[in-house]
N, C-alpha and C positions, 0 to 999 in steps of 0.2 A: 771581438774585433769588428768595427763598423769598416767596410770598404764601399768605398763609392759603385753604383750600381750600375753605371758607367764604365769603370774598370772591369767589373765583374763583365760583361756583357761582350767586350774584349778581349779579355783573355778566354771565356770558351769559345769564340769567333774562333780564336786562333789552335783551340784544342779540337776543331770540331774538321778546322783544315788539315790539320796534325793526323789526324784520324782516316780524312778524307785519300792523304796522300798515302797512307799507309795500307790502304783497304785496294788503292790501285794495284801501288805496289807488290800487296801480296796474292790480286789474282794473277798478277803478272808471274809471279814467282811459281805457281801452282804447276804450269809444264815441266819447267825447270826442276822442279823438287820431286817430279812423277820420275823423268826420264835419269835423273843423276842419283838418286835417293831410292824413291818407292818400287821402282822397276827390277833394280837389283836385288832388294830385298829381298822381294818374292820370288824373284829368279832362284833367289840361294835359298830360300827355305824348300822351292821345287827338288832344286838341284839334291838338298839333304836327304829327302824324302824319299826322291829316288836311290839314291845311294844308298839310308835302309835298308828300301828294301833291296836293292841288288846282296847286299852284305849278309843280310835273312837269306837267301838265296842260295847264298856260295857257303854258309857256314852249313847250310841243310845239304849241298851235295859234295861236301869236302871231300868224305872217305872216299866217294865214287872218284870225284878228279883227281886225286892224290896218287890211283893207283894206275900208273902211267905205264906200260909196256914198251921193252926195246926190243922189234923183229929186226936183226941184220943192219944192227947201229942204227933204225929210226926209230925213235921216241910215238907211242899209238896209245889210243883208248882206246878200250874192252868193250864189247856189248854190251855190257850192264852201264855201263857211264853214258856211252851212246844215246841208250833207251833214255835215262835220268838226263840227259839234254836236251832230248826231242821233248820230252816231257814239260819240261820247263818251257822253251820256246814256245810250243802251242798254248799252253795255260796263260805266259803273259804276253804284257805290251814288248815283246821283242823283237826287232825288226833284223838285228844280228848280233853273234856271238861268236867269239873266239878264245880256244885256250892255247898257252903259249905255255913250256916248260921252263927253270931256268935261266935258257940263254936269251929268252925269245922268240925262241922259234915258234912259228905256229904248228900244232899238232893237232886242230880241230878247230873249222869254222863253217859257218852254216854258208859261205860263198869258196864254194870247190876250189878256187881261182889264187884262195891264201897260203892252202897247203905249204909248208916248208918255208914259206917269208919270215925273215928275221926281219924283228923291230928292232931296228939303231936308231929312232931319235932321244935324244937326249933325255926327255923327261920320262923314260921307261929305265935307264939309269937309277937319273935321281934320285924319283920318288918311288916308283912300283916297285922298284927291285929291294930296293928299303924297308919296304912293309906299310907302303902307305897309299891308302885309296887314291885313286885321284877320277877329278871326272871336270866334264865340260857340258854345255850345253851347246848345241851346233843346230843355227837356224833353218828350216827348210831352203833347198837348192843354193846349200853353202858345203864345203868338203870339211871333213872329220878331224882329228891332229892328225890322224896317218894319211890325209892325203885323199880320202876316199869321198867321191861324191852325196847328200845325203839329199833325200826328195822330201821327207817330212821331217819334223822339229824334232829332233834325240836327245837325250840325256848320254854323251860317252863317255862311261865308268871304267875304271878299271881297279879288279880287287886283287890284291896278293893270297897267295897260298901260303901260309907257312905251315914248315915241320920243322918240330921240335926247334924251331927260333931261328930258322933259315931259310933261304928263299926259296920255294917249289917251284915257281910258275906260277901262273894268272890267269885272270879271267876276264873278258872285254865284255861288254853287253853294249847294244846302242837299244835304247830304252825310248821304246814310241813315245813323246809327251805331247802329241798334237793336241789330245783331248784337254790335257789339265792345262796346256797354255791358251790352249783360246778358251778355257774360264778366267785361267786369271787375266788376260786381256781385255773380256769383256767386265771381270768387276773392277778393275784400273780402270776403262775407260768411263763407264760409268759412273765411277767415284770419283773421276775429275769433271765431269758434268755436272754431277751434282754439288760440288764444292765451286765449281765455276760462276753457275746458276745463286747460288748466296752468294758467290763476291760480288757479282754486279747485282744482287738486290740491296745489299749493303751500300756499295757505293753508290746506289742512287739515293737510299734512303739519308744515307749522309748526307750526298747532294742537296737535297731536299731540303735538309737541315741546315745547311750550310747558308743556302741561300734565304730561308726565312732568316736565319740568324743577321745576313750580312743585311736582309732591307731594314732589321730593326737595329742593328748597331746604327744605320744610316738617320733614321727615325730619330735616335738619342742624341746626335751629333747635331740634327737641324733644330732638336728643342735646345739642344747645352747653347749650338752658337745664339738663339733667338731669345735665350735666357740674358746669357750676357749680354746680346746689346743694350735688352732691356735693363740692366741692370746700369750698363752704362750711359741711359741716357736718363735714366733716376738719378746718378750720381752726377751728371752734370746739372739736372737741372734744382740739385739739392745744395748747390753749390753758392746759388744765388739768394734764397733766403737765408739761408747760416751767413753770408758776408752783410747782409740788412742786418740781420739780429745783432752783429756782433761792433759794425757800426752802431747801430741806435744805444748797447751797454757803453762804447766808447762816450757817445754825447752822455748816457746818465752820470759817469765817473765825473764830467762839469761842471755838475749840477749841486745842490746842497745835499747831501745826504749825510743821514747819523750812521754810524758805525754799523750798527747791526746791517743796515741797508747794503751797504757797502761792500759787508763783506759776503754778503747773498748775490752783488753783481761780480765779483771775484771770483766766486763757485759758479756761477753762469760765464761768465766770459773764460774759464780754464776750459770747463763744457765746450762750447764752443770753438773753442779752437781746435780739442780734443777733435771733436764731429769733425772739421772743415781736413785735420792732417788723413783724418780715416779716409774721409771722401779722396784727397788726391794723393794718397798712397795707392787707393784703389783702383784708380784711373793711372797712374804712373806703372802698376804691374801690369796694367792689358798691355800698355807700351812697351813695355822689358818682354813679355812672352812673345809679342809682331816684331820686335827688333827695330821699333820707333821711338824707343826712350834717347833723349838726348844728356848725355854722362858731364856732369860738368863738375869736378873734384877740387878738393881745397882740403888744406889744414882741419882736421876734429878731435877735438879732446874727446876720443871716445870714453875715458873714465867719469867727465860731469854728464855724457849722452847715458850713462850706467845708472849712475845716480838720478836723475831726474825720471827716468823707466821706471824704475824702482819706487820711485816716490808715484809717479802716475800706477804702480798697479799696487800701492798699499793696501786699500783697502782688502784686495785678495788674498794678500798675505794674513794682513793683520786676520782675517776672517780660517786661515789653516793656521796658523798661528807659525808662518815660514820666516828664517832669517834670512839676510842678507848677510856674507862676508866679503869685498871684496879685495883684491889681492894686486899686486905689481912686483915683477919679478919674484914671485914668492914671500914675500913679506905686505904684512898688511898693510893697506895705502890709508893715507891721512884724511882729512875730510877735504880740503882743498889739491890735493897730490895729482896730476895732468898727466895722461899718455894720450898724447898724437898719434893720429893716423892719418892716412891719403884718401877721401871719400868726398860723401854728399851728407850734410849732417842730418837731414831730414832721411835720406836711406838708412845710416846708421842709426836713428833713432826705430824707426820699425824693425829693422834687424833685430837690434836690443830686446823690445816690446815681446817681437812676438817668438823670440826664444825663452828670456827670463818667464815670462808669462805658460810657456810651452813645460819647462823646469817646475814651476813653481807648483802647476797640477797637478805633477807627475811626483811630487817630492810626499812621503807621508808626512798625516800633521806633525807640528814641533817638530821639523829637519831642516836642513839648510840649504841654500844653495848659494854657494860659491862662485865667484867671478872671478877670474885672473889674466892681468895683462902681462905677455914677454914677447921680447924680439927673439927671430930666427936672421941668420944673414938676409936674407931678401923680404920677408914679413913681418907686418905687425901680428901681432895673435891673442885671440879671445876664445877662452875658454871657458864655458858651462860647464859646469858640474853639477849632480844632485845624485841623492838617494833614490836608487830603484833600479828596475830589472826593464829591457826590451828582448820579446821573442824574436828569436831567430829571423822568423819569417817576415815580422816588422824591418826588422836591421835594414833588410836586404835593401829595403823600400820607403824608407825612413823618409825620406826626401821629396818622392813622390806624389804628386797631384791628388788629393781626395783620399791621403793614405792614413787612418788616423787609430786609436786602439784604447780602449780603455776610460773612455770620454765621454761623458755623454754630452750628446749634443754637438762633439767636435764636427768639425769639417774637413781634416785634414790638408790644410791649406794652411798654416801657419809656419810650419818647416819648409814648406814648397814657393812659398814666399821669402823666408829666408837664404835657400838655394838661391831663387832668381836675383836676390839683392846683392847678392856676395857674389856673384859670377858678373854681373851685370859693372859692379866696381873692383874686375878682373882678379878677383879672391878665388878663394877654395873653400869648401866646408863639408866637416867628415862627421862620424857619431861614433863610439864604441861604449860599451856598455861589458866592465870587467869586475869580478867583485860585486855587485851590486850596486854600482857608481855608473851613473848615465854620464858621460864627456862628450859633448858639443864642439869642436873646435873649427872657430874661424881664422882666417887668413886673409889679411889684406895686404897689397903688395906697398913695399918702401917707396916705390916712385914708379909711376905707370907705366906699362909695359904692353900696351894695347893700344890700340887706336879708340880717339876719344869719338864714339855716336852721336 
């Protein structure tokens, strides 16, 4: 596939902005996804870890807290369970611990103050009474779920006791985490520094890119327009010896000439005019692309504008060995058989030209290509047909400016010229490609429906 390099140079301008916006965008998002995502995460893998190990803990001193004492209807631990508490508390991060029977009551806590408190909120119901851990994390000089003030960062667990599949009582522990949160604080913050730190190298180096890219699109745009003026003022001043030359064959036609002669000025004066419609076809599309072409529409037999295209690009056919059939309402048209349309006969003759010509490349040797004239209620309609397949990715762009595939030497400017001729004489024109059948279909309108330029 040949794409203008032009195009190309355009569309990654526009991938590189794409990129640009998206590179903002995601350092932007970086806090966002720390405080709403990553923060929690770790929060819960902390939170599990502890829980672990508090669960290690209480399955290690089960028999001790299981065996609960009633003196004179109050519920007490033994000195042995005592000692295996103290034990525990000084060996870990625990900053307090309570065990509660049952109902909830508390029968053991390292703050004198709990003794005999019953736990009624709700989620000691719920969940603990259930058989189900549960735990929180409570930030430094924030209060606990019971209520209780806390000075440093806790983990507060609570694990069930069962016997034999019923509820015992429980175990609280508020679980020092000051040390392991201000690690993981410090490797969050860190690692949004350093992901920070690459969003805005990226975004600059995109920058970077972004802007060499935009001085050289700028670059292509001052040679493409400086191209075509040049081009446009080739083509006007080529204007003027092609209309000398083809006066001076008019005076030789005067003169005596034998046959042979004759018909060598015939082949030069077709030439000739050939050159002069090229020339201001080509000066007539800069006008249609500025919106200075002036439209001026009449009656056209566009099936003799078919026939004379065709004759003008024999020799390329005869050279693939392509046929012509052409068509009206479905059945084959006569050699003199006329379909009108509303147009400019010189537009519709490059329409013609540079579609059939576009078909005819595209057609393998020995195939055909097909022409067909029908009315729609509001349209005339022309349809190309030929043998062959367009990728996907062509389809899209078929139409488009320097868009071409498979050619060599194309310039993609032949259907982009067809576009502008057909819009320009308030048409339509589409492509599909089903079957392996390329269909061209133009549209030009029954009676104009536009304001004339």
């Amino acid at each position: 596939m040949l794409v203008s390099r032009y195009i190309i140079k355009c569309r990654s301008n526009c991938v590189l902005r794409g990129v640009f916006v998206a590179t903002v965008l995601l350092g932007i998002s970086f806090p966002i996804i720390n405080a709403m995502l990553v923060y929690p995460m770790f929060q819960d893998i902390l939170v599990q870890g502890v829980e672990e190990d508090v669960e290690g803990l209480v399955r290690h001193l089960m028999p001790e807290l299981l065996s609960f004492q009633e003196v004179e209807g109050i519920t007490t631990l033994g000195i042995q369970e005592l000692v295996a508490i103290d034990s525990m508390v000084s060996n870990f991060d625990i900053m307090k611990l309570k065990v509660f029977n049952e109902n909830g009551v508390t029968i053991y806590s390292t703050d004198a103050g709990d003794f005999g408190v019953q736990n009624e909120h709700p989620y000691f119901r719920e969940h603990i009474a259930r058989g189900e851990v549960y735990s929180l994390v409570v930030s430094k000089d924030s209060t606990s779920m019971e209520g209780t003030p806390v000075p440093v960062d806790v983990v507060e667990t609570y694990v069930p006791m069962m016997r034999d599949g019923h509820f015992a009582g429980a175990l609280e522990i508020y679980y020092d985490i000051t040390a392991r949160k201000r690690s993981m604080d410090v490797l969050i913050r860190n690692s949004l520094v350093g992901m920070a730190f690459m969003s805005l190298a990226l975004v600059a180096a995109v920058a970077a890119l972004l802007k060499k890219q935009s001085d050289h699109v700028k670059l292509l745009e001052q040679t493409q327009t400086l191209k075509e003026d040049v081009e446009r003022i080739v083509q006007h001043d080529l204007k003027s010896p092609v209309a000398n030359m083809l006066s001076g064959i008019n005076f030789l036609h005067t003169t005596n000439q034998d046959a042979e002669q004759l018909d060598i000025l015939e082949q030069m004066q077709t030439a000739g005019w050939r050159m002069m419609r090229m020339i201001n076809n080509s000066l007539d599309l800069y006008k249609m692309e500025t919106g200075r072409y002036t439209y001026q529409p009449s009656a056209v037999n566009i099936a003799q504008v078919v026939r004379n295209a065709a004759n003008e690009l024999g020799d390329l056919a005869l050279s693939r060995g392509t046929m012509f059939c052409l068509f009206i309402e479905g059945a084959e048209a006569s050699k003199d058989e006329s379909f009108m349309v509303y147009g400019e006969e010189m537009l519709c003759h490059s329409l013609v030209v540079n579609l059939l010509k576009n078909a005819i490349e595209a057609t393998p040797r020995m195939g055909c290509v097909e022409v067909n004239f029908f009315r729609e209620p509001e349209w005339f309609c022309l349809e190309i047909s030929n043998p062959g397949t367009i990728p996907k990715e062509i389809l899209a762009e078929f139409f488009n400016k320097y868009v071409t595939w498979d050619k060599r030497g194309g310039t993609g400017l032949g259907t982009y010229s067809a576009k502008l001729i057909t819009e320009t004489q308030g048409g339509t024109i589409s492509v599909e490609c089903e079957e392996d059948i390329v269909r061209v279909l133009v549209r030009l309108p029954v009676i104009s429906t536009f304001e004339i330029r």
